[in-house]
C-alpha positions in Angstrom: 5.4 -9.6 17.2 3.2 -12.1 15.2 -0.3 -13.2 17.0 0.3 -16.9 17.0 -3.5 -17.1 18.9 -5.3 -15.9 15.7 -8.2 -17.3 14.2 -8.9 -15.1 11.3 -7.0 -13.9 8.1 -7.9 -11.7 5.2 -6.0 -12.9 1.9 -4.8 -10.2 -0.9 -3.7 -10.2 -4.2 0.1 -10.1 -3.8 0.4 -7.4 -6.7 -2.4 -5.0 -6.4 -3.5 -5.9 -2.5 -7.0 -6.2 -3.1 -8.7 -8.0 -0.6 -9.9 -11.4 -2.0 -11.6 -13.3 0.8 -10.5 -15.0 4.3 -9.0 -18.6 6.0 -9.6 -19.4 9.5 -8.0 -21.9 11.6 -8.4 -23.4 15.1 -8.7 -26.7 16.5 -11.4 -29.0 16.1 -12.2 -32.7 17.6 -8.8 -32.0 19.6 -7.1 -31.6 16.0 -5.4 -28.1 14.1 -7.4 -27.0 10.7 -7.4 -24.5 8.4 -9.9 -23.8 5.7 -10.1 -20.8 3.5 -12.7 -19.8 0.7 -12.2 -17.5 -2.5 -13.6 -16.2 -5.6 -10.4 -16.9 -7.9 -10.0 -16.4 -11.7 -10.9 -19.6 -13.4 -8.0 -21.3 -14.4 -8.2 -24.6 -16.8 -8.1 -27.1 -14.7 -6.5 -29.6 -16.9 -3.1 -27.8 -16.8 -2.8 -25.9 -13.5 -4.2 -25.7 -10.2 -3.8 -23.3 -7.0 -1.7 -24.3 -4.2 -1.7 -23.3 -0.6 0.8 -23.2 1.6 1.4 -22.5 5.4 4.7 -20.8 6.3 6.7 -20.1 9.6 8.8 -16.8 9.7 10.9 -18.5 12.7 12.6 -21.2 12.1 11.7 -20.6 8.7 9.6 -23.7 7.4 6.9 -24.0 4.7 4.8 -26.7 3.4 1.8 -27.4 1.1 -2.0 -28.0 2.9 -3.2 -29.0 -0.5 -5.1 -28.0 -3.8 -8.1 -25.8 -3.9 -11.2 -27.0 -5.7 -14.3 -25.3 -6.3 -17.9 -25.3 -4.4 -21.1 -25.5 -5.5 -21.0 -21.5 -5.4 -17.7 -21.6 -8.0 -15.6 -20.4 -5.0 -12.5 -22.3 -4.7 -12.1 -23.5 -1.1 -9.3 -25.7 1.0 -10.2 -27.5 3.9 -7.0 -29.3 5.7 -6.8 -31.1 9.1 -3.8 -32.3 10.4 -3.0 -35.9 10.7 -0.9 -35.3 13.8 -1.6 -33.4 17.2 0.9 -30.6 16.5 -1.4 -27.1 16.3 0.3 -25.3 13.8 0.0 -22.0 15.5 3.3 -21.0 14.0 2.5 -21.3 10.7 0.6 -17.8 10.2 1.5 -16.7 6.7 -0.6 -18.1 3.8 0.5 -18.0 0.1 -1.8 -19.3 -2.8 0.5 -20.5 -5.8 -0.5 -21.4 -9.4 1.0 -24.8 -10.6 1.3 -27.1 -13.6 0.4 -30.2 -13.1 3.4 -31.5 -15.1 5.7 -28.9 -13.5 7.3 -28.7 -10.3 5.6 -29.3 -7.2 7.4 -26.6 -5.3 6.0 -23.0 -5.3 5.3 -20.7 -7.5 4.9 -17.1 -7.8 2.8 -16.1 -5.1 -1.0 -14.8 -5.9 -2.6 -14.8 -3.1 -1.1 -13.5 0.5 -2.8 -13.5 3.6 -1.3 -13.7 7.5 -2.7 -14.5 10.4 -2.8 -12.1 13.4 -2.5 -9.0 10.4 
């Protein structure tokens, strides 16, 4: 079974599995988040950018929590809150995509994999 109550996951490379870095979620001010932080390639930033998405194994369901940008370190980092009071909990695969920004907005080959509760 899949630990729905985790806080913590550790994101790989989906082709070699090297480990990468980690995203954490809870809830804060009564409200779900999830926020990761990585040392991705640089990638020109005119053109592409990296996606992250949440999935649910059961019903399956996916959707995007944004675009990552970079920190003052050069990590690229995510932080999403959700609007609503739903928690999410479900959701506990992540998948980091590459995009074009003139391309399709729907995923792409998958980078980065991570699940919570692994």
């Amino acid at each position: 079974g899949v630990d729905t109550e985790s806080k913590d996951a550790t994101l790989f490379w989906a082709t070699t599995g090297e480990e990468l870095g980690d995203a954490k979620r809870g809830i804060k001010d009564e409200k779900y988040y999830f926020e990761m932080k990585l040392n991705l390639p640089e990638i020109d930033r005119e053109v592409h950018y990296y996606q992250v998405w949440l999935v649910r194994r059961l019903p399956y369901d996916f959707f995007s929590v944004g675009e990552m940008v970079t920190n003052d370190d050069g990590e690229f980092v995510l932080e999403w809150e959700a609007e609503d009071d739903e928690d999410y909990f479900d959701y506990t695969q992540i998948v980091i995509t590459v995009n074009l920004y003139d391309g399709s907005s729907d995923p792409g080959d998958h980078l980065v994999e991570g699940e919570f509760g692994e």
